[in-house]
LOZA-746679 format. One line per field, with one value per residue: residue number from 1; residue in three letters; x, y, z of N, C-alpha, C in turn. Coordinates in steps of 0.1 Angstrom, whole numbers, always signed. Example, Ala and Ser with C-alpha at 12.3 -4.5 7.8 and 13.67 -1.06 7.14 Angstrom:
<nodes>
seq <- 1  2
type <- ALA  SER
n.u <- +132  +128
n.v <- -57  -22
n.w <- +78  +71
ca.u <- +123  +137
ca.v <- -45  -11
ca.w <- +78  +71
c.u <- +132  +129
c.v <- -33  +0
c.w <- +78  +79
</nodes>
This chain:
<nodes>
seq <- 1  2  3  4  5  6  7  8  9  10  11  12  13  14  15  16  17  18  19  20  21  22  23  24  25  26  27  28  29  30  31  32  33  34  35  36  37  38  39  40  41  42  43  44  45  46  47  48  49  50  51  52  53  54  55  56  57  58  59  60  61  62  63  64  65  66  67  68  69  70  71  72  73  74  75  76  77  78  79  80  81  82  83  84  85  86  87  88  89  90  91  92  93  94  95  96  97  98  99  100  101  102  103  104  105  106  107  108  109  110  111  112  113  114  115  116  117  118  119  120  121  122  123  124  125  126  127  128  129  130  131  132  133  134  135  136  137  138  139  140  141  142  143  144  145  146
type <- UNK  UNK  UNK  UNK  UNK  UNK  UNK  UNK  UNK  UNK  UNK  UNK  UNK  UNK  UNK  UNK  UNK  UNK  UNK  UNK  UNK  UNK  UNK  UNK  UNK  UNK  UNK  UNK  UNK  UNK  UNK  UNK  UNK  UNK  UNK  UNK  UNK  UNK  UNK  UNK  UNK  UNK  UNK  UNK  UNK  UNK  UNK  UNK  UNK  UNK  UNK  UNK  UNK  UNK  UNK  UNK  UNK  UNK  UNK  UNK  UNK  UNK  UNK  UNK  UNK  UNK  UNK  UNK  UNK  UNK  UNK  UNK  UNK  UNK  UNK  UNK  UNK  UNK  UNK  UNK  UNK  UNK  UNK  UNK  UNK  UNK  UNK  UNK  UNK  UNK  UNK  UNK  UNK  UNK  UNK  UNK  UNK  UNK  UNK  UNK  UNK  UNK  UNK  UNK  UNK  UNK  UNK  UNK  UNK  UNK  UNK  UNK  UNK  UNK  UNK  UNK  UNK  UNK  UNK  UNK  UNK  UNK  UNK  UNK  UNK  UNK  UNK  UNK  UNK  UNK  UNK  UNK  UNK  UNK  UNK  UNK  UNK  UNK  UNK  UNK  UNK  UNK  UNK  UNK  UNK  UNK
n.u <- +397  +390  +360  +352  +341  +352  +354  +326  +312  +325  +314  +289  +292  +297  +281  +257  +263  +264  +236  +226  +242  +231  +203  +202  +214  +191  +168  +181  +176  +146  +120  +110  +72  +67  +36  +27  +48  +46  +41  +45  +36  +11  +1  +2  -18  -42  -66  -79  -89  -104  -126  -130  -144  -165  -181  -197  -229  -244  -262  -269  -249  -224  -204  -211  -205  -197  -190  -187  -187  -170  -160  -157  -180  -187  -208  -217  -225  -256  -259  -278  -265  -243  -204  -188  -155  -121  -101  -94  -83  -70  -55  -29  -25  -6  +16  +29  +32  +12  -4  -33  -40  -67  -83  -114  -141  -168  -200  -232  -248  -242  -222  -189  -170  -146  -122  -121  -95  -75  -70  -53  -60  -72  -71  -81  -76  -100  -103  -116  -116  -134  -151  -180  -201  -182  -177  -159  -153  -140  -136  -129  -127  -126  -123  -124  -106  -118
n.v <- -254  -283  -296  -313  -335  -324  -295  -289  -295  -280  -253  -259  -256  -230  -215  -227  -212  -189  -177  -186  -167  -145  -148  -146  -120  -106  -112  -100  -71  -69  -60  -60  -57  -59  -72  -58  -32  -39  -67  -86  -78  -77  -94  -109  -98  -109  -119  -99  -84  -104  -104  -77  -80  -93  -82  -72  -80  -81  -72  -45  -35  -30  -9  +7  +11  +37  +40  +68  +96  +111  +109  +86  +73  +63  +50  +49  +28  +38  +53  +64  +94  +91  +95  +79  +72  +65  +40  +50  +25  +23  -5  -14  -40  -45  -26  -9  +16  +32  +32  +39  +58  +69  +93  +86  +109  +122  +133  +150  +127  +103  +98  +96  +108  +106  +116  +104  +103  +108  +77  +52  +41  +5  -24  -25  -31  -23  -15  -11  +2  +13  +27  +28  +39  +28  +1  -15  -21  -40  -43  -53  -59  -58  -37  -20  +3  +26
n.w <- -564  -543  -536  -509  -482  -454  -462  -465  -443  -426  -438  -431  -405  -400  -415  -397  -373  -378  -381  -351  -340  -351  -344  -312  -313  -322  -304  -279  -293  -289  -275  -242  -231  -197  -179  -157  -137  -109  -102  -85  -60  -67  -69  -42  -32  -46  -35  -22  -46  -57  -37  -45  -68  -68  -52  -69  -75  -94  -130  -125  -110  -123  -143  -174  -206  -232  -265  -282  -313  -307  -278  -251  -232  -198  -176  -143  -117  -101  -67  -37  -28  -23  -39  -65  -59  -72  -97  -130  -160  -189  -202  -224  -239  -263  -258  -236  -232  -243  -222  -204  -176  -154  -127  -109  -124  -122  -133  -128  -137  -134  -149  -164  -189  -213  -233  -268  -280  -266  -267  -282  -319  -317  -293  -259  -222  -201  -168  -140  -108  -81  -53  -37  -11  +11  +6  -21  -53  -81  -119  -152  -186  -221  -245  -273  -292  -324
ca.u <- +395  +383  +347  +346  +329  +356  +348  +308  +313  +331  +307  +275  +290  +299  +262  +247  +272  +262  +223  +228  +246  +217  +195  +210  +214  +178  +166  +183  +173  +133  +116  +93  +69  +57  +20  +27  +61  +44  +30  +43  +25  -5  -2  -1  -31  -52  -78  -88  -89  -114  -135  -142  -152  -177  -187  -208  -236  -260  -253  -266  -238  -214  -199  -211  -194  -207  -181  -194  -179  -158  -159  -161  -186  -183  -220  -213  -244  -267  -260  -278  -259  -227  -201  -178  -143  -115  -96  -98  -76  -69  -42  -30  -16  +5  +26  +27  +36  -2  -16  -36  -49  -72  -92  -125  -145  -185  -210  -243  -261  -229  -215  -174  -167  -136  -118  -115  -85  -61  -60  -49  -63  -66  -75  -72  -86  -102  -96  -122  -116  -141  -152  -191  -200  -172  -183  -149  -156  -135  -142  -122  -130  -121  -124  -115  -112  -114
ca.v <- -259  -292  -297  -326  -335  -313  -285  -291  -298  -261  -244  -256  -253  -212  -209  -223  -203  -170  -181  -188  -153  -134  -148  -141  -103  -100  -113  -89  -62  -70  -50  -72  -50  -62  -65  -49  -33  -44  -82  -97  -73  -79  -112  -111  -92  -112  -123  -89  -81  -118  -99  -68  -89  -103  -75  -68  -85  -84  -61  -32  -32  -29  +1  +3  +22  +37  +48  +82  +95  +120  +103  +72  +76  +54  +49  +41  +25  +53  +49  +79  +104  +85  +95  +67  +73  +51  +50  +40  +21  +17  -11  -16  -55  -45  -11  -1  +29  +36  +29  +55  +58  +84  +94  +89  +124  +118  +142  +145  +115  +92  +97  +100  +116  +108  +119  +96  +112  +103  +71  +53  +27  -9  -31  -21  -39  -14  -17  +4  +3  +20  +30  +35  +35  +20  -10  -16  -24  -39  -53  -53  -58  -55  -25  -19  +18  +26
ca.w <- -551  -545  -525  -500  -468  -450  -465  -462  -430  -425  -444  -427  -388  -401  -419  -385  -362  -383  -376  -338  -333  -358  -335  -302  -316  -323  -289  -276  -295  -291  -260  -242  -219  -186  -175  -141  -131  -95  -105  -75  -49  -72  -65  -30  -27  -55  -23  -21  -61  -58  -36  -52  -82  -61  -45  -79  -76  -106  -140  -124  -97  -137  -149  -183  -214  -245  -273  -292  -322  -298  -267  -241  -215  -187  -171  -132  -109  -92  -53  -33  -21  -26  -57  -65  -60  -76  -109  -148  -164  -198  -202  -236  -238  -269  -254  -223  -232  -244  -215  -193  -159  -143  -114  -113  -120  -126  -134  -120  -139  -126  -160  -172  -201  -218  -249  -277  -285  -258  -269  -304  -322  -310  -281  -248  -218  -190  -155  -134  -97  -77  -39  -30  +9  +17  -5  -30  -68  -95  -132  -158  -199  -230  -251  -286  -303  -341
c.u <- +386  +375  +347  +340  +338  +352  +332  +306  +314  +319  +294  +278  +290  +284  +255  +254  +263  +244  +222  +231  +236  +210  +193  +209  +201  +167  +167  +176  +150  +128  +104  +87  +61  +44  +19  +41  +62  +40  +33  +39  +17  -6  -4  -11  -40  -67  -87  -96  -105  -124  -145  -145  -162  -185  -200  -220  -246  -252  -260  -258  -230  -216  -201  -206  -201  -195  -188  -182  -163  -150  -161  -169  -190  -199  -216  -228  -246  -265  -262  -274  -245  -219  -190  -164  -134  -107  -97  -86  -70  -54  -42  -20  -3  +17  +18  +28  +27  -12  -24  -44  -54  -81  -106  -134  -158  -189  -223  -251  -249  -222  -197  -174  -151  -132  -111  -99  -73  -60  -63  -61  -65  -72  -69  -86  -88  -104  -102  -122  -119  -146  -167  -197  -196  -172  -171  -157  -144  -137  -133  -129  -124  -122  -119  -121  -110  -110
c.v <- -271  -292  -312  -329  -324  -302  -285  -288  -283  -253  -242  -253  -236  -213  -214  -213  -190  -170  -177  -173  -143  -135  -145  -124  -95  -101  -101  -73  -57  -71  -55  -61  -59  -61  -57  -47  -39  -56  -90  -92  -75  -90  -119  -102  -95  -113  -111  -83  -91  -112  -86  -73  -93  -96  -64  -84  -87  -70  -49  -26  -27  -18  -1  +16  +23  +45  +53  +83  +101  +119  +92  +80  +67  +57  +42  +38  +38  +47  +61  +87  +99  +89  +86  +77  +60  +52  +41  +39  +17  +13  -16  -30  -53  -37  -7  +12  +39  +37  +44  +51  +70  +86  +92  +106  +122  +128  +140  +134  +107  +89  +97  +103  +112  +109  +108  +96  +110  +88  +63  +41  +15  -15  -26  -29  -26  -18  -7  -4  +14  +16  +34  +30  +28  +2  -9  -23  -28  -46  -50  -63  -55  -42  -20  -6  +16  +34
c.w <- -551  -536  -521  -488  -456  -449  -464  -445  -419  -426  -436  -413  -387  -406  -400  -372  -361  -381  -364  -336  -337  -345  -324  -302  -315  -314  -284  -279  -296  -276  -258  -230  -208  -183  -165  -137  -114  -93  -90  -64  -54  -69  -54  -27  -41  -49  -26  -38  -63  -51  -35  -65  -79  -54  -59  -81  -86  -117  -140  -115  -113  -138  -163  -193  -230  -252  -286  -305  -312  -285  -259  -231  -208  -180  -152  -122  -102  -77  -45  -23  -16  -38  -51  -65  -70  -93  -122  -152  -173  -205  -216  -237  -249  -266  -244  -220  -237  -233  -211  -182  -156  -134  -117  -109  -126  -127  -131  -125  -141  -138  -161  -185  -202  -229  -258  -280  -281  -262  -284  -306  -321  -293  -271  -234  -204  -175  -145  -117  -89  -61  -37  -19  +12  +12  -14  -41  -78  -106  -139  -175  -208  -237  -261  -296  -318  -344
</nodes>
């Protein structure tokens, strides 16, 4: 068989063809997760998101957090004879399917307790939205288990 620009010609439009369709296939087959199945009601209610951000005033309005060997415990401000309502949120940017959400449940020195355990390895950014005398709260952070 003789090789000439024909045949070249051939060869490279099938090599980039067979490229183009790989690529196409693997698109496909690569599962992108959403940050919010709801982003565009979040988006029309960002106003209010802007002012419970703002409704922390100084860093002892802040929810602060201490990772034990066994557990996260969430520190929430002292307000008397108020318990915060509201919920935690640990969003995992890589899998959604790590995330977790839960109620807030305090103990009498405005503590949370949670178990290391529930969740894996890896960066996760936390998302605490909270309720004391009718005063709304939210912050949000990073947070990285080992």
């Amino acid at each position: 068989m003789k090789f000439n620009w024909g045949t070249g010609i051939v060869i490279a439009s099938l090599l980039f063809m067979s490229f183009i369709v790989t690529l196409v296939i693997k698109t496909y087959q690569h599962k992108v997760d959403l940050v919010s199945e709801d982003y565009y009601n979040q988006e029309l209610n960002f106003q209010e998101k802007i002012n419970k951000i703002n409704n922390i005033k100084s860093q002892a309005d802040k929810v602060t957090w201490q990772i034990e060997e066994k557990e996260i415990v969430l520190q929430f401000p002292i307000t008397k004879g108020f318990i915060p309502s509201g919920v935690i949120e640990f969003f995992r940017p890589s899998d959604s399917s790590k995330d977790l959400k839960i109620p807030i449940f305090i103990d009498k020195e405005n503590k949370q307790h949670l178990r290391k355990e529930l969740l894996v390895r890896g960066l996760y950014r936390i998302k605490i939205e909270w309720k004391t005398n009718n005063v709304e709260y939210y912050m949000e952070e990073d947070l990285f288990i080992q």
